[in-house]
C-alpha positions, 0 to 999 in steps of 0.5 A: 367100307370094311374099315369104317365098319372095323372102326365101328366095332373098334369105337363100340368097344372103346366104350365098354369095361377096360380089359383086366390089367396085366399081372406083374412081370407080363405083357399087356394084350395087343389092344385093337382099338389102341393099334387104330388109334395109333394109325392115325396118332403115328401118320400110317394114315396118311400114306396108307389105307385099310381096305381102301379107306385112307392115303393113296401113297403107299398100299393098302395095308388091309391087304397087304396084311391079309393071310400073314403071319407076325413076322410075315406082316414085319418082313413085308415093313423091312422090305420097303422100309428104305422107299417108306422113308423116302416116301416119308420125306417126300411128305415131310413128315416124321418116320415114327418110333414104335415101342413094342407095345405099340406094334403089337397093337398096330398089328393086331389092328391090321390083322382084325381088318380080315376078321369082319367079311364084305357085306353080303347080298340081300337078294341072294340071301333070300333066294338061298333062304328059300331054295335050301330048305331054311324057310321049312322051318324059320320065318323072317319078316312075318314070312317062311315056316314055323316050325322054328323060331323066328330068325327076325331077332338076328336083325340088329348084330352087326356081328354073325357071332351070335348066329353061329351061337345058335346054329352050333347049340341047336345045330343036333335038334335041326339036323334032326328035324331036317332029317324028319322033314327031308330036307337036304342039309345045305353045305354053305360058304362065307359067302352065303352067310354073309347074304344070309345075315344081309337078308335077315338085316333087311327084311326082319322085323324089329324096332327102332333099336339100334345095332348091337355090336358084340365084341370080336373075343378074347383069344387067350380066353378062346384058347381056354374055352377050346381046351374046357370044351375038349375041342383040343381032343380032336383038333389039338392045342396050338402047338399040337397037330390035330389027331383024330381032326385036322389041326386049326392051327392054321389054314392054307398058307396064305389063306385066313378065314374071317367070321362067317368063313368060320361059322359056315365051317363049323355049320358044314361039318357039325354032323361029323363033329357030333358023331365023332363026340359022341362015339368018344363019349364027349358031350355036345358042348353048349356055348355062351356067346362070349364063349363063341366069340373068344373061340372064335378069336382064337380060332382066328388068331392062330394065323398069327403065329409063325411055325418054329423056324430052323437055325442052319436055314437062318445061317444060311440066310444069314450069308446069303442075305448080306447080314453077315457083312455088317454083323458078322458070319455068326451074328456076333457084330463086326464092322461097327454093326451090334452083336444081333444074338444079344439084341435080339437073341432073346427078344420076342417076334414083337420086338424084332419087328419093332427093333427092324422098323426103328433101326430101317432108315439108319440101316439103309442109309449104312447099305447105301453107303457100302454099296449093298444090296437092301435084302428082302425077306419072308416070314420064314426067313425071319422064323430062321433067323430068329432060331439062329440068333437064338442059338448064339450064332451057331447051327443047333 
């Protein structure tokens, strides 16, 4: 179900503007709505599913992909590419080509499966609603207190981004007022938001409208917002651990946090981040809900990129995964393999994955035949092995 809602959002933003070309000489963005269309144009849909919708042949790449880098999600194709092309004769159908335009648009597809969360439970959301304060002062369904607006309005978004809008601008005025009233300001997980909105959705009322899908956000804008809000003051920019705050860069390995995971966090620790602003002097920043939802998508995002790898662990993976066998101890070709540290010395991560997916089935039909042992790899050992062909072969 959480890919047809996925393919929900992806048709709604099919209809809106295109985004703005890309100035000469730069790549354009990863496009989700072209990465799913590509998963049925390519036939990925006919052996795999996302979130359980799709083909039962191969895994479901809806988790699979879940908590992985770029080059993690790239490492998992190269170690089944050699049974992925069996499975493909099997079938008959045709291994396809991927451009790196196209696998930057397959992966962010896969990536945005986590960004929409399991739909929550009405029942528990309105247990919650009036065990943990909320109905004090917010009415759903013509029910609960006054003393704040209505929360009906959050009816029709399928997104939770437009909540979180609101707890965020208000969030200084409710801490205060919760203060007054005495009512404990409850900590909440991804979870409770998620029941929360499904309690909203289900009791709130409104008219025949039909839902408002917003879009997930930019995050090369999120990442502009993040710098003009100050938010990088405390939390650092992408490539900046965090100072005063922890780094977002990313979470715990293996974890990635979808929608209302995020906006629980930001509720959860408001009170900190409002004190701290203001012992520094730094404004409470108001945000639109674009705004939000392009911070929110790059938030997201920062899952997607690898920490910098080493160039002697990439030599050394280089020998003990058998790639210098074909390619060389340096990576400079040899027994009829390519010189790796010009095709791809100076290639981006995207392209790597492309080069690996395209190169796999003539790859290990050559492993066969010398005997070799198909190597698998992680997103780390493809980080060092990027470093090591990036520096010529040599340990920096």
């Amino acid at each position: 179900m959480k890919f047809l809602r996925l393919l929900l959002v992806l048709v709604a933003l099919a209809a809106l503007p295109p985004a703005p070309e890309a100035h000469a000489g730069e790549r354009p963005l990863p496009d989700p709505v072209e990465g799913s269309r590509l998963f049925v144009r390519k036939g990925c849909v006919v052996c795999h599913a996302v979130d359980g919708e799709g083909g039962k042949i191969g895994p479901d790449l809806g988790r699979v992909s879940t908590g992985r880098s770029l080059l993690g999600i790239a490492a998992v194709m190269w170690n089944h590419s050699p049974i992925m092309t069996e499975r493909i004769k099997e079938v008959k159908a045709t291994r396809p080509k991927l451009t790196p335009e196209e696998m930057a648009n397959l992966f962010t597809f896969l990536t945005y499966t986590g960004y929409l969360d399991v739909p929550g439970d009405p029942k528990r959301g309105a247990d919650m609603f009036r065990d943990r304060g909320c109905a004090r002062c917010h009415g759903v369904g013509g029910s609960g207190g006054g003393i704040g607006p209505s929360l009906d309005r959050f009816k029709r978004y399928v997104s939770p981004i437009s909540l979180a809008t609101a707890m965020w601008n208000h969030g200084p005025q409710m801490q205060t007022m919760m203060q007054q009233l005495g009512v404990v300001r409850p900590q909440l997980s991804g979870g409770d938001i998620a029941d929360l909105l499904a309690y909203i959705r289900a009791a709130g009322r409104g008219g025949p409208e039909g839902a408002i899908y917003l879009l997930p956000g930019n995050p090369q804008r999120g990442a502009q917002v993040f710098e003009e809000k100050r938010c990088a003051t405390c939390h650092g920019g992408r490539d900046a651990p965090g100072g005063i705050g922890p780094s977002l860069r990313r979470t715990r390995e293996g974890q990635k946090r979808g929608l209302t995971e995020v906006v629980a966090l930001m509720w959860n620790h408001g009170p900190a981040i409002w004190k701290k602003m203001a012992e520094l002097g730094i404004p409470v920043p108001s945000l639109t809900g674009q705004e939000m939802a392009d911070l929110v998508a790059h938030l997201y995002s920062l899952h997607y990129f690898d920490e910098p790898g080493r160039s002697d662990r990439g030599r050394d993976a280089f020998a003990s995964k058998g790639c210098a066998a074909c390619h060389g101890p340096a990576g400079r070709g040899g027994a009829g393999a390519p010189d790796l540290t010009k095709t791809l010395g100076k290639a981006s991560p995207i392209e790597i994955a492309a080069t690996m997916w395209n190169h796999g089935s003539a790859m290990a039909q050559e492993a066969r035949t010398r005997g070799l042992p198909w190597p698998n790899l992680e997103g780390r050992d493809l980080a060092d092995l990027v470093e090591f062909l990036r520096a010529g072969g040599r340990k920096k």
